[in-house]
N, CA and C atoms as an extended XYZ file, in Angstrom:
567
Properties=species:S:1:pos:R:3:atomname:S:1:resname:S:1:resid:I:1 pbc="F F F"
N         0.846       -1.187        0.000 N   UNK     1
C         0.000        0.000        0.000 CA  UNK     1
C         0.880        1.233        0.000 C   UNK     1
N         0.324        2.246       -0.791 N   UNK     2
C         1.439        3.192       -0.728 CA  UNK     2
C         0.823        4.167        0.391 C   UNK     2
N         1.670        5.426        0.712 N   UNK     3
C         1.132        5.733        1.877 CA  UNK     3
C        -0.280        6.915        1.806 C   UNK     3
N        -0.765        7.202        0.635 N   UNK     4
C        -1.288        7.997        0.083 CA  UNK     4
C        -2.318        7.176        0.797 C   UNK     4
N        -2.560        5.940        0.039 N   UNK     5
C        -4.006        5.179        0.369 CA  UNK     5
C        -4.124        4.889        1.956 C   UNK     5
N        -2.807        4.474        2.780 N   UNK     6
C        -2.796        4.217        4.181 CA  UNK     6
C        -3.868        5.480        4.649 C   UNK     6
N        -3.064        6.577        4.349 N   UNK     7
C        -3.317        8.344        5.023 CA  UNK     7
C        -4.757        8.302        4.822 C   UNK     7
N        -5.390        7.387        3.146 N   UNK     8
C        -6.850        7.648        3.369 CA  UNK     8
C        -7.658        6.994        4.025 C   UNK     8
N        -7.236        5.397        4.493 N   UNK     9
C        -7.899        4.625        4.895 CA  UNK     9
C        -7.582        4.755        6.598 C   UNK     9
N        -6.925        5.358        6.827 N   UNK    10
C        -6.582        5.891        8.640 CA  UNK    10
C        -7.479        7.231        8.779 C   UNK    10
N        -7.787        8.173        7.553 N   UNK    11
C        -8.631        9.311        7.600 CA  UNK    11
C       -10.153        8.511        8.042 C   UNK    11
N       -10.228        7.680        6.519 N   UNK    12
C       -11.689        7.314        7.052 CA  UNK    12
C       -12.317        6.197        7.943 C   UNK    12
N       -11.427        5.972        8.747 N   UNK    13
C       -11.444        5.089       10.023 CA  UNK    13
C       -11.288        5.717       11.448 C   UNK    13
N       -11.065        7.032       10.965 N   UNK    14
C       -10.889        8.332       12.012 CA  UNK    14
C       -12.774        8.660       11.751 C   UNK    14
N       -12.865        8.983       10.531 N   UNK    15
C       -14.467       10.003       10.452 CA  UNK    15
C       -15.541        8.685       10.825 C   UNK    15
N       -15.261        7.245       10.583 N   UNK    16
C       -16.181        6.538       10.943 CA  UNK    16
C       -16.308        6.236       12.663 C   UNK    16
N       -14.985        6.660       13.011 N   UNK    17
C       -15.263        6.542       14.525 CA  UNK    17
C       -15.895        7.712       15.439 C   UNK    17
N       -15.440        9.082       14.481 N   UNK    18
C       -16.246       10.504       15.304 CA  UNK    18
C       -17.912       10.016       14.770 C   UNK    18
N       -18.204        9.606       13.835 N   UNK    19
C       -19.391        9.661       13.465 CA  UNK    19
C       -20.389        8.500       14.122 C   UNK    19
N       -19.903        7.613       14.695 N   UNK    20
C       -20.181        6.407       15.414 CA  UNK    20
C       -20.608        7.124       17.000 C   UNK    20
N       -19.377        7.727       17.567 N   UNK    21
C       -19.408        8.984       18.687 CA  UNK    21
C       -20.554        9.817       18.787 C   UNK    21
N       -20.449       10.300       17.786 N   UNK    22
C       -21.324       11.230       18.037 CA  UNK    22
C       -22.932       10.886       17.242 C   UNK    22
N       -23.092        9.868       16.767 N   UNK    23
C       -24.809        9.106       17.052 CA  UNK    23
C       -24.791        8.591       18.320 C   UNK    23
N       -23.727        7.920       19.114 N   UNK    24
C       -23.869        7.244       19.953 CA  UNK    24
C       -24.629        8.986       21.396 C   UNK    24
N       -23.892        9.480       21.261 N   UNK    25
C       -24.352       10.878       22.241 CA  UNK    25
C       -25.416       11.610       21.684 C   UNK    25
N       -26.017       11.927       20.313 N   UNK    26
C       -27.267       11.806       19.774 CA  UNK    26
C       -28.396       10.876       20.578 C   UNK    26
N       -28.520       10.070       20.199 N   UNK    27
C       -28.955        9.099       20.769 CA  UNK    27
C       -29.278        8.384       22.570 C   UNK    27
N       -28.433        8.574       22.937 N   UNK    28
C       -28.126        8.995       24.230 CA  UNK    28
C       -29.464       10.357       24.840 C   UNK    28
N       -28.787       11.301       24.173 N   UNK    29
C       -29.272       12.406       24.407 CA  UNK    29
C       -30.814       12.623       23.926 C   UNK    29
N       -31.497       12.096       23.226 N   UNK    30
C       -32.824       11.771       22.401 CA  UNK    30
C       -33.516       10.871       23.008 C   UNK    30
N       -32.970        9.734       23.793 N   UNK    31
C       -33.753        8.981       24.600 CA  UNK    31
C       -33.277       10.099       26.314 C   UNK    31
N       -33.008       10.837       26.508 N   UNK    32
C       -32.673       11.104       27.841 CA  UNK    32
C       -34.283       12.016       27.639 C   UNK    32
N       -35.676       11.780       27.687 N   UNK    33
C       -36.886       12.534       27.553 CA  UNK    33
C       -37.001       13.447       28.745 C   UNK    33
N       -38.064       14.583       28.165 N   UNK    34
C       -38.146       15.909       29.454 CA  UNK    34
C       -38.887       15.056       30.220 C   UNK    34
N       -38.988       15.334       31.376 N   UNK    35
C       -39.925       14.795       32.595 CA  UNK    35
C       -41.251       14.744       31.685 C   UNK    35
N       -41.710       16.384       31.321 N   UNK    36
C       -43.042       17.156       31.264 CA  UNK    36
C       -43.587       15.948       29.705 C   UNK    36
N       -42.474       15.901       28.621 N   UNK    37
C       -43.287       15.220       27.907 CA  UNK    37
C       -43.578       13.887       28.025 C   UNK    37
N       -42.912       13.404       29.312 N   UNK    38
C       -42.556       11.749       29.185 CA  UNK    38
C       -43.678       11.351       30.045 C   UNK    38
N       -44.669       12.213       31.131 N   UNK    39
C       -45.551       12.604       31.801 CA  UNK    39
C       -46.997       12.874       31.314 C   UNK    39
N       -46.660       13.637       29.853 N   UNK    40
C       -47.750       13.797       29.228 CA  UNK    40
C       -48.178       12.651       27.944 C   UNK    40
N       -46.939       12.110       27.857 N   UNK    41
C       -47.481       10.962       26.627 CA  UNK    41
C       -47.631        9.680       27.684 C   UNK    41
N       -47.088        9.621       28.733 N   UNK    42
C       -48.541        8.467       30.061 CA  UNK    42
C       -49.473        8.714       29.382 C   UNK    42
N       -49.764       10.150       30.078 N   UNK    43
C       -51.238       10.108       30.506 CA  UNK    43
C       -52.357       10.233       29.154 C   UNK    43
N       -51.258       10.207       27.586 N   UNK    44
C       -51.876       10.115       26.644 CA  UNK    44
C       -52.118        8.658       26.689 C   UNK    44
N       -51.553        8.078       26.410 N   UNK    45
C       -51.867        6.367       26.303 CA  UNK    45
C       -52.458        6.162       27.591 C   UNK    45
N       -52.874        6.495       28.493 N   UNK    46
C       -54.074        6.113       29.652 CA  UNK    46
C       -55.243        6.865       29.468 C   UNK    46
N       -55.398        7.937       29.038 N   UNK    47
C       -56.667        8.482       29.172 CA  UNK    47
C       -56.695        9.120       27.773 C   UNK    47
N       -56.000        8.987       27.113 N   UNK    48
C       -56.406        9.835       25.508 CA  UNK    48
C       -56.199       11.338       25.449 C   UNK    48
N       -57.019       12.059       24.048 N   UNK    49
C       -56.051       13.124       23.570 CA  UNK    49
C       -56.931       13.888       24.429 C   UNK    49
N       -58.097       13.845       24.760 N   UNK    50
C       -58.919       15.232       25.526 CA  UNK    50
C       -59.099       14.981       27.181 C   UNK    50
N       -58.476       14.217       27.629 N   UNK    51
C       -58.277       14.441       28.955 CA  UNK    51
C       -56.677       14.782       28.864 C   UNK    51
N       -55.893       14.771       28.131 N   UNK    52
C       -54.376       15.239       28.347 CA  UNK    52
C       -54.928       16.883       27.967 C   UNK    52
N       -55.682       16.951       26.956 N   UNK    53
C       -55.820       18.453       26.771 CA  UNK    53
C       -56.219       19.046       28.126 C   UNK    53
N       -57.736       18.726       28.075 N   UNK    54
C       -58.231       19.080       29.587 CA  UNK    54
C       -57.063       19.698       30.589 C   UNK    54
N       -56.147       18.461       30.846 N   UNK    55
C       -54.989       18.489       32.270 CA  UNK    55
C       -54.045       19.618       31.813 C   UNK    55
N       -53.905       19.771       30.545 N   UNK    56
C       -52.892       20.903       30.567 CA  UNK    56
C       -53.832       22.390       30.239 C   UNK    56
N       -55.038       22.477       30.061 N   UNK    57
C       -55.502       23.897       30.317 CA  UNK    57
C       -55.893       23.991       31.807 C   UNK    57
N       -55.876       22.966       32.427 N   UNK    58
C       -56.133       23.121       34.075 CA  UNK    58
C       -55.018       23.406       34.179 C   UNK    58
N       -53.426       23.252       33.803 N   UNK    59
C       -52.019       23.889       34.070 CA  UNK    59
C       -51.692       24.094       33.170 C   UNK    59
N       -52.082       25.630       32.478 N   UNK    60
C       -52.023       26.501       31.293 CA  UNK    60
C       -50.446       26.792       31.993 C   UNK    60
N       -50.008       27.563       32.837 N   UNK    61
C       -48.842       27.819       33.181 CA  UNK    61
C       -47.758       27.221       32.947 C   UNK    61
N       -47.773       25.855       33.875 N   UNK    62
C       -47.010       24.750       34.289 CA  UNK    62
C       -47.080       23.423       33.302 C   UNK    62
N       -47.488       23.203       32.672 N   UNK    63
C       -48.002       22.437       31.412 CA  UNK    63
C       -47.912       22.333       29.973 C   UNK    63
N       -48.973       23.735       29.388 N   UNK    64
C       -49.135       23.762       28.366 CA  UNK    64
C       -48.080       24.950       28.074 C   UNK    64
N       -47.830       25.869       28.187 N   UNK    65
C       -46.668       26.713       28.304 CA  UNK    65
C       -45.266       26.475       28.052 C   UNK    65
N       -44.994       25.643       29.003 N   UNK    66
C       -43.596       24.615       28.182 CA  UNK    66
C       -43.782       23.297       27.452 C   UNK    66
N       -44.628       23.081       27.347 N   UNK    67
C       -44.702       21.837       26.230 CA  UNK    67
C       -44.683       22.990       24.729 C   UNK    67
N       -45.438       23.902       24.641 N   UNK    68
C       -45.718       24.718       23.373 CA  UNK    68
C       -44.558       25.049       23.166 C   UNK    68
N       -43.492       25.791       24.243 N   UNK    69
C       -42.046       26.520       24.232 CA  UNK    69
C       -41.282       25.140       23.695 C   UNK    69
N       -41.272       24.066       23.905 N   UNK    70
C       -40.433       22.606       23.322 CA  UNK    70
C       -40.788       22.488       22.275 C   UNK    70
N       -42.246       22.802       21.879 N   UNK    71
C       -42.446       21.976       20.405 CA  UNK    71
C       -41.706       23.350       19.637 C   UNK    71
N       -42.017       24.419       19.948 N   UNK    72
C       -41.522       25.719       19.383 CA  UNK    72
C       -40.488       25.635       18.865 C   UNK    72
N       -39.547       25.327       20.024 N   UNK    73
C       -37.940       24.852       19.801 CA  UNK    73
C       -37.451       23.592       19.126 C   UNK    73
N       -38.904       22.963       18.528 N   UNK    74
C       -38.289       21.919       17.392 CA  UNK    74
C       -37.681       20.377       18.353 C   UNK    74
N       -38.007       20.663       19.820 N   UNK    75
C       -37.808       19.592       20.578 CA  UNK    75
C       -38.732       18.411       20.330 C   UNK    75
N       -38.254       16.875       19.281 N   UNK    76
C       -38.656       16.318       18.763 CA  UNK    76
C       -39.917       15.518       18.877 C   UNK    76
N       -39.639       15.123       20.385 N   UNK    77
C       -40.537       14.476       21.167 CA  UNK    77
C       -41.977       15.501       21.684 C   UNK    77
N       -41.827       16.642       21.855 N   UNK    78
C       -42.826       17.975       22.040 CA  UNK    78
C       -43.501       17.752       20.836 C   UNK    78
N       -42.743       18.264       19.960 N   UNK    79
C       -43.407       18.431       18.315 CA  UNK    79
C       -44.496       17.005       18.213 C   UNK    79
N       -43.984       15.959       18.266 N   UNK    80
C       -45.062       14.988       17.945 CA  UNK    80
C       -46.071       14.404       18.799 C   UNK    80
N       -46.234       14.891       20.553 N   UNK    81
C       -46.610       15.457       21.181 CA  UNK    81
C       -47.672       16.292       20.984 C   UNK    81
N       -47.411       17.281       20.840 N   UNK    82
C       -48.212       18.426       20.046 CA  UNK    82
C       -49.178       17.933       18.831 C   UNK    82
N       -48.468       17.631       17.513 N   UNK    83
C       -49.573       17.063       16.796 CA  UNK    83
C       -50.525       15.923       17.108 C   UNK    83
N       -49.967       15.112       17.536 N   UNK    84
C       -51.007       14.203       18.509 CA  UNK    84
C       -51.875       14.939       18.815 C   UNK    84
N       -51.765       15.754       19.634 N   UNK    85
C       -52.622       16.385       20.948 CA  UNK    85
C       -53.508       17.534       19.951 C   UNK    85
N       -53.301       18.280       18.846 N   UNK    86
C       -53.942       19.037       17.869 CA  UNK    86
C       -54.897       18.423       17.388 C   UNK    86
N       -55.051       17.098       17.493 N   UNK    87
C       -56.422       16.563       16.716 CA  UNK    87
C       -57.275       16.090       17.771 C   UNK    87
N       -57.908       16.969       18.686 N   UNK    88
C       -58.673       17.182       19.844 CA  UNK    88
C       -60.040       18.102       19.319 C   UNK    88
N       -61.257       17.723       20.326 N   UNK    89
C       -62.089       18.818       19.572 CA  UNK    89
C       -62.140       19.930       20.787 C   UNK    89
N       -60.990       19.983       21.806 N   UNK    90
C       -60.866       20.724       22.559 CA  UNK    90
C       -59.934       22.476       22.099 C   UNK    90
N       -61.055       23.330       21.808 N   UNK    91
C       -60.381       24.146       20.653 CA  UNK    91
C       -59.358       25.282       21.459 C   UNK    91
N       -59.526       25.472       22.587 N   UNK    92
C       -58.333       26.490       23.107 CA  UNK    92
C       -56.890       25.691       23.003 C   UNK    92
N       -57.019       24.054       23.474 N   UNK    93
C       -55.489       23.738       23.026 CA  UNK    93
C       -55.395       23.425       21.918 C   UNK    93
N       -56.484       23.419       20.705 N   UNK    94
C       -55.807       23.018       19.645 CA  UNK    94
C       -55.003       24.347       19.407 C   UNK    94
N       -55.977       25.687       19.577 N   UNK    95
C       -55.303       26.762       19.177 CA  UNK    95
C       -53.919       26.724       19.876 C   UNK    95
N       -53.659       26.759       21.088 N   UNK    96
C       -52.224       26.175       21.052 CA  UNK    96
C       -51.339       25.445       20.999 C   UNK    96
N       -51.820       24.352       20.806 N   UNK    97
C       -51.021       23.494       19.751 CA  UNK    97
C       -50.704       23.759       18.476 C   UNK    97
N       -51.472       24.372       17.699 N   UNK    98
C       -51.132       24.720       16.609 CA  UNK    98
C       -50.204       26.135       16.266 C   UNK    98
N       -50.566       26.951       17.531 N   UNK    99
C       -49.408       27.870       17.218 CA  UNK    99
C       -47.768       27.534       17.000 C   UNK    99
N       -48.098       26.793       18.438 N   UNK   100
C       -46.610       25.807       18.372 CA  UNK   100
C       -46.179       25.212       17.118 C   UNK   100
N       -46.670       24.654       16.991 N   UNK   101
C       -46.785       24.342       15.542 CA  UNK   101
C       -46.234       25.136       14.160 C   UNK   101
N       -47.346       26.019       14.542 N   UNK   102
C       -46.755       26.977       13.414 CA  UNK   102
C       -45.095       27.940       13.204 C   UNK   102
N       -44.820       27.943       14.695 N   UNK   103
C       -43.674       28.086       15.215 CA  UNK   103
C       -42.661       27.396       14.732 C   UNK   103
N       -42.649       25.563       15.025 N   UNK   104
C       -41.851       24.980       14.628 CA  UNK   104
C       -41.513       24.806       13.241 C   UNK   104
N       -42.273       25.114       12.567 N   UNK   105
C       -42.116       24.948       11.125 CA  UNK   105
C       -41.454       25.553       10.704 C   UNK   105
N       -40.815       27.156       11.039 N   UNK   106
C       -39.649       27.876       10.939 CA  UNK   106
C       -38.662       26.797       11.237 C   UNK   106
N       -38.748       26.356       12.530 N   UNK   107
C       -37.357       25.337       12.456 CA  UNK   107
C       -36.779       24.018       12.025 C   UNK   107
N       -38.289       23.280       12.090 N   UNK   108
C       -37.631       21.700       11.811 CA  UNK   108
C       -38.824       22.119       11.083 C   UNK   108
N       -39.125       22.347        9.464 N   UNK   109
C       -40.178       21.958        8.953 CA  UNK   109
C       -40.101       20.429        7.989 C   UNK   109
N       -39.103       19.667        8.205 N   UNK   110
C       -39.057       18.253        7.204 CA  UNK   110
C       -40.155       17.494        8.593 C   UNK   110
N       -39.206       17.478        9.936 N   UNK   111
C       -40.044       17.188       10.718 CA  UNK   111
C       -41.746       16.832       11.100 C   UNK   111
N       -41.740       18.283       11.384 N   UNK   112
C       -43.312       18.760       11.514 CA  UNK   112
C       -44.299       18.400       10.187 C   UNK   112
N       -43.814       18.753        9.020 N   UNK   113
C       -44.692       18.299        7.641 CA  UNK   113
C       -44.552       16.507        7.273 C   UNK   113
N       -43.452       16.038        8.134 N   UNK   114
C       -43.576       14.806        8.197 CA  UNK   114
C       -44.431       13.917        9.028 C   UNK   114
N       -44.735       14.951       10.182 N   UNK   115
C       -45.542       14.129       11.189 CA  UNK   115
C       -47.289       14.465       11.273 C   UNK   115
N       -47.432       15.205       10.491 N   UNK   116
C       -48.715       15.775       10.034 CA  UNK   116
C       -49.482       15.266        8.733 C   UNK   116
N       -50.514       15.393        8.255 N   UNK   117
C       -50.892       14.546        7.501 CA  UNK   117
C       -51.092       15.606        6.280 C   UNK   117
N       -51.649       15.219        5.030 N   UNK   118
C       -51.711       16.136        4.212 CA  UNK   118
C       -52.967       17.353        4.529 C   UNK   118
N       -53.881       16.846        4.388 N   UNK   119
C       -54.897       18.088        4.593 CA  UNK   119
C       -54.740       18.879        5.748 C   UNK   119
N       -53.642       18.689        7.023 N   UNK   120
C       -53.254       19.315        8.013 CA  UNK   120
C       -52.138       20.806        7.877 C   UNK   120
N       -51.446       20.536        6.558 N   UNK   121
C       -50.376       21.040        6.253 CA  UNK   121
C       -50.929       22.679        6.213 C   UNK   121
N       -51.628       22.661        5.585 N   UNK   122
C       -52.600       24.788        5.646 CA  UNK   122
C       -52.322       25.125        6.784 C   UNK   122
N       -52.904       24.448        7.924 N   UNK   123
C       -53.101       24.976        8.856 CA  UNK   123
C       -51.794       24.751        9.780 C   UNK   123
N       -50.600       24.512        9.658 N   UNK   124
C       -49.574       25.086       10.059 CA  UNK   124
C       -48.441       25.467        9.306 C   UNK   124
N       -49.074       26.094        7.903 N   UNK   125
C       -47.990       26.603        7.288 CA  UNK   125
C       -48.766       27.784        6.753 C   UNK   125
N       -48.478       28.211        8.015 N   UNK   126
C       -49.373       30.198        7.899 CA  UNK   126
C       -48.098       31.103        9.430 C   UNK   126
N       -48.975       31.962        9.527 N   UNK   127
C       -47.964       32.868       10.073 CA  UNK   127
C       -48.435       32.314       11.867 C   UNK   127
N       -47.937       32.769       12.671 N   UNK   128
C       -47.435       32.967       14.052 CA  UNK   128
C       -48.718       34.426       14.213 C   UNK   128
N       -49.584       34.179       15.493 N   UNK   129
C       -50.563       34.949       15.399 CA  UNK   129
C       -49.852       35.996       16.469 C   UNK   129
N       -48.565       36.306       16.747 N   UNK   130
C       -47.667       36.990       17.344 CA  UNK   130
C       -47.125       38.054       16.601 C   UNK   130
N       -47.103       37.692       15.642 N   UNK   131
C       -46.153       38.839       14.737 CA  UNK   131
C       -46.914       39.837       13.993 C   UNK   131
N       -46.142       41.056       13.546 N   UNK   132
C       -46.929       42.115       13.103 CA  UNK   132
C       -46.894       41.505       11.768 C   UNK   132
N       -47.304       42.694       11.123 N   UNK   133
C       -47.597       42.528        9.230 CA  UNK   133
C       -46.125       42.417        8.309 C   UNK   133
N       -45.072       43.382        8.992 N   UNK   134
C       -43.945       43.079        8.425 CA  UNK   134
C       -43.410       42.092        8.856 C   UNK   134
N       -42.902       41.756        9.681 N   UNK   135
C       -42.339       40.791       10.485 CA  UNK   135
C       -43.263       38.998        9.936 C   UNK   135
N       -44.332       39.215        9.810 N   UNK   136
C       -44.874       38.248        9.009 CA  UNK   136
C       -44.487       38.285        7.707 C   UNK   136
N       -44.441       39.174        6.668 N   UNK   137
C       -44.004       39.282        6.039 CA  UNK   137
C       -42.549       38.732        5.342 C   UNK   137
N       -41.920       39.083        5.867 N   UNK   138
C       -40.282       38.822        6.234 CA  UNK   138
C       -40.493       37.437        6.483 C   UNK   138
N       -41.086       36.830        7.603 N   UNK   139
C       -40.937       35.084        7.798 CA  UNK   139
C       -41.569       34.360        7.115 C   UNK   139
N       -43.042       34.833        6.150 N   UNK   140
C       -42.948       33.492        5.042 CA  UNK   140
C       -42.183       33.862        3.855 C   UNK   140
N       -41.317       34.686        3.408 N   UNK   141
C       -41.122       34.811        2.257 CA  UNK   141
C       -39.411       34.071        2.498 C   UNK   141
N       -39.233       34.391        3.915 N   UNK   142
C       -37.670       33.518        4.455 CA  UNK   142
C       -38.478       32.088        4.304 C   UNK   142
N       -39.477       31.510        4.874 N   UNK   143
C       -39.992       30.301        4.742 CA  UNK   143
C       -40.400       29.268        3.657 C   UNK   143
N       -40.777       30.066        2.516 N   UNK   144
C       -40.938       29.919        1.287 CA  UNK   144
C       -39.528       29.742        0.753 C   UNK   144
N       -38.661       30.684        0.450 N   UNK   145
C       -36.959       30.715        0.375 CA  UNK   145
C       -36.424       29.398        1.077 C   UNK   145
N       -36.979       29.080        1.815 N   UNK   146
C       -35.977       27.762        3.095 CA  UNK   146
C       -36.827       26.471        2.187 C   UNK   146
N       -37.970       26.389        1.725 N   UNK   147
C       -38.398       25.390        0.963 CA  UNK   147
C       -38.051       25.378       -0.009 C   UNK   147
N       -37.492       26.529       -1.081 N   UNK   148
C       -37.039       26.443       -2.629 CA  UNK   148
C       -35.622       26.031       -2.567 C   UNK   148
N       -34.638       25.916       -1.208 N   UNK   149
C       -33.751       25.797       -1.160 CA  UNK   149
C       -33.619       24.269       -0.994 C   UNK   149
N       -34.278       23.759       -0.817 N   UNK   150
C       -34.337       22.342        0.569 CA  UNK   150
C       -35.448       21.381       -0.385 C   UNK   150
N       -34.077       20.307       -1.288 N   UNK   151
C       -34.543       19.542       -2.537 CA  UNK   151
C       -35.718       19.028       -1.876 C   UNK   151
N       -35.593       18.435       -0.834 N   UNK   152
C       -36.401       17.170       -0.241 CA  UNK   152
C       -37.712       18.035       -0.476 C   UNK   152
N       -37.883       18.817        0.340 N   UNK   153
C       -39.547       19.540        0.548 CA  UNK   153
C       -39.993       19.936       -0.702 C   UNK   153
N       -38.762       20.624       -1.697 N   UNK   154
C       -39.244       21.539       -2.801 CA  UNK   154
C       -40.346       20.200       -3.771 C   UNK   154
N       -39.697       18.851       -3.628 N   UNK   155
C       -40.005       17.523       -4.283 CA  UNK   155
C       -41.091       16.906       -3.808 C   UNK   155
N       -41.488       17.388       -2.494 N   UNK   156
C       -42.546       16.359       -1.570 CA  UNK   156
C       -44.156       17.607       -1.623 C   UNK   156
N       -44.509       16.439       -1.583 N   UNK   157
C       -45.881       16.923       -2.012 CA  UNK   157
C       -46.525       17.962       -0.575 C   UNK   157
N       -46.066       17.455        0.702 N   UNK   158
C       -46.343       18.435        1.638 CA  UNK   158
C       -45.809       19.723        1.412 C   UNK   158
N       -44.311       19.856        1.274 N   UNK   159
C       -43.367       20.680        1.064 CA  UNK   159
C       -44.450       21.687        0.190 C   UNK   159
N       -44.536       21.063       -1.105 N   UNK   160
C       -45.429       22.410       -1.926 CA  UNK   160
C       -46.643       22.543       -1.570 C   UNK   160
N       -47.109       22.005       -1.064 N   UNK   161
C       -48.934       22.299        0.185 CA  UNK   161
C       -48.183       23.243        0.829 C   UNK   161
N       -47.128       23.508        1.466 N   UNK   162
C       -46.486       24.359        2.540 CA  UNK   162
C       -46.231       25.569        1.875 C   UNK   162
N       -45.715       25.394        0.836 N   UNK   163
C       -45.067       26.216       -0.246 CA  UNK   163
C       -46.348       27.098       -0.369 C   UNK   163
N       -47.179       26.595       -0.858 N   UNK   164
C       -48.674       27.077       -2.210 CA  UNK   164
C       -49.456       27.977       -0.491 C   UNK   164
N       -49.171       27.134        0.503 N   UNK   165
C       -50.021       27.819        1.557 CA  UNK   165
C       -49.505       29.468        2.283 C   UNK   165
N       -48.270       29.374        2.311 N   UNK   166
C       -47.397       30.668        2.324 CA  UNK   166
C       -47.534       31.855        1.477 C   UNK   166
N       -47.424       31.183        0.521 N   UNK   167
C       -47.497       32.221       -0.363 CA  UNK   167
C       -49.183       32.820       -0.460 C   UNK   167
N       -49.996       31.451       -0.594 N   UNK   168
C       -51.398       32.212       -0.551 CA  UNK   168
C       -51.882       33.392        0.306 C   UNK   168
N       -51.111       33.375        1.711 N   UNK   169
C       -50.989       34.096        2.713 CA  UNK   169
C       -50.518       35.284        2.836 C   UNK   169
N       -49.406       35.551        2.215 N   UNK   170
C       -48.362       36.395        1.815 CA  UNK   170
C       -49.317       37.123        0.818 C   UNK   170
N       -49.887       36.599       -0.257 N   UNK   171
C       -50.412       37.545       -1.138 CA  UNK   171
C       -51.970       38.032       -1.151 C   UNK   171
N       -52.443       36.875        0.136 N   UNK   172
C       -54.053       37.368        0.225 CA  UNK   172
C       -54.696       38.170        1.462 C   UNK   172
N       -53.559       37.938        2.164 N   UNK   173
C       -53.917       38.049        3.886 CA  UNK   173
C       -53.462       39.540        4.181 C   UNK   173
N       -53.286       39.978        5.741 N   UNK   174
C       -53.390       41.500        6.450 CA  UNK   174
C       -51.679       41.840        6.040 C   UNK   174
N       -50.852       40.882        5.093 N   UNK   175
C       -49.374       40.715        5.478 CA  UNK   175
C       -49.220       41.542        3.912 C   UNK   175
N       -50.214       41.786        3.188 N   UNK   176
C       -50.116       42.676        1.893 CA  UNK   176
C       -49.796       44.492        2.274 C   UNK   176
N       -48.780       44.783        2.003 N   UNK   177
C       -48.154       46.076        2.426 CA  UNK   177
C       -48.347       47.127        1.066 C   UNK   177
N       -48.947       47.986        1.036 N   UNK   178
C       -48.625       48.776        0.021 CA  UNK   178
C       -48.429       49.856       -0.093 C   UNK   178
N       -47.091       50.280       -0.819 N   UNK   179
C       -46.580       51.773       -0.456 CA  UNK   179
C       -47.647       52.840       -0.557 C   UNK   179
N       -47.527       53.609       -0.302 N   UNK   180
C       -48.818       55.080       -0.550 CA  UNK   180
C       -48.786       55.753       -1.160 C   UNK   180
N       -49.217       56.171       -2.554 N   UNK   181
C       -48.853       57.227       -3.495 CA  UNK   181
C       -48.413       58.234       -3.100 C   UNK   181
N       -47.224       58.917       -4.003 N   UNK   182
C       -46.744       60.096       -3.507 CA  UNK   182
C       -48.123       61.598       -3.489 C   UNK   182
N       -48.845       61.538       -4.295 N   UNK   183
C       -49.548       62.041       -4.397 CA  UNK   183
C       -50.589       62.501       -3.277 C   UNK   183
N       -50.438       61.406       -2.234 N   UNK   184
C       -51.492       61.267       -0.556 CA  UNK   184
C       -50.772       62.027        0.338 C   UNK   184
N       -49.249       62.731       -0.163 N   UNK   185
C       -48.687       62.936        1.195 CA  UNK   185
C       -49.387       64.235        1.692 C   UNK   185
N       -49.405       64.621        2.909 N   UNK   186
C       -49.555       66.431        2.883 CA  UNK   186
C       -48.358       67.332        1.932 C   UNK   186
N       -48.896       68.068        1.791 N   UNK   187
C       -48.197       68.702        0.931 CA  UNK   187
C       -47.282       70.268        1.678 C   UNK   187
N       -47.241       70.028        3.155 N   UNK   188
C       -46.610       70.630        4.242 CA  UNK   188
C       -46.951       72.519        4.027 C   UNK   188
N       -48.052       72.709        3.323 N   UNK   189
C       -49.046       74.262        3.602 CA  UNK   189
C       -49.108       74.738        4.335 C   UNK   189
């Protein structure tokens, strides 16, 4: 062997061992679950999706508050959590579930559009009922941009439900901005 090939086959016996490492602490770290969701998917598999709802608007604070802030943050186990818990006919947590929701989709949207079904996809690929008109503005057209970039979604049939729903939003909704003719200004008399 000459030493060219040694240098490559010691390189990639080096990257197969960091990469082995670090699924192994992935992994690790992915089964290490929050108390709050590991608590709330019990009491899903014991009592179902509208008594878990129920229990967390009885602890809107302590409950539903940081489960929404986890799924927000794209925390994996929250997120699917959350959609679970969105197909309730209990409508104050769906509404927050779905904000969350709509939240996460800025961050992990392969995720979230993966764990959702198709006719679900509208309704969390719209804006954050937090943000003003620009600022909405600005995040689906970055959101739209993050799907034309990102083969997988641009190719998947949710991806352009996500796509087609943004934009419908962007061009039909309160997020339409239009400059003001010069003609409206005062004319400072």
């Amino acid at each position: 062997m000459t030493a060219t090939v040694r240098r490559g086959a010691a390189a990639l016996a080096l990257a197969r061992r960091a990469l082995s490492l670090a699924l192994a602490l992935w992994v690790g770290h992915a089964s290490a679950a929050d108390p709050l969701v590991t608590e709330l998917e019990q009491r899903l598999a014991k009592s179902g999706i509208e008594a878990v709802n129920a229990h967390l608007n009885a602890h809107w604070a302590t409950a539903m508050v940081p489960l929404n802030q986890k799924a927000a943050a794209c925390e994996l186990h929250a997120v699917s959590l959350s959609v679970k818990l969105s197909r309730s006919s209990n409508a104050r947590a769906v509404r927050a579930h779905g904000e969350a929701l709509r939240a996460a989709v800025g961050g992990c949207p392969r995720f979230v559009l993966a764990m959702v079904s198709p006719a679900e996809v509208p309704r969390y690929c719209a804006s954050v009922a937090s943000w003003g008109a620009a600022q909405t503005a600005r995040e689906l057209r970055h959101r739209i941009g993050d799907i034309d970039g990102d083969d997988l979604l641009r190719a998947s049939q949710r991806g352009q439900a996500c796509r087609a729903a943004y934009v419908y939003e962007l061009e039909h909704t309160r997020v339409v901005v239009r400059r003001a003719a010069s003609d409206a200004r005062p004319s400072g008399k």
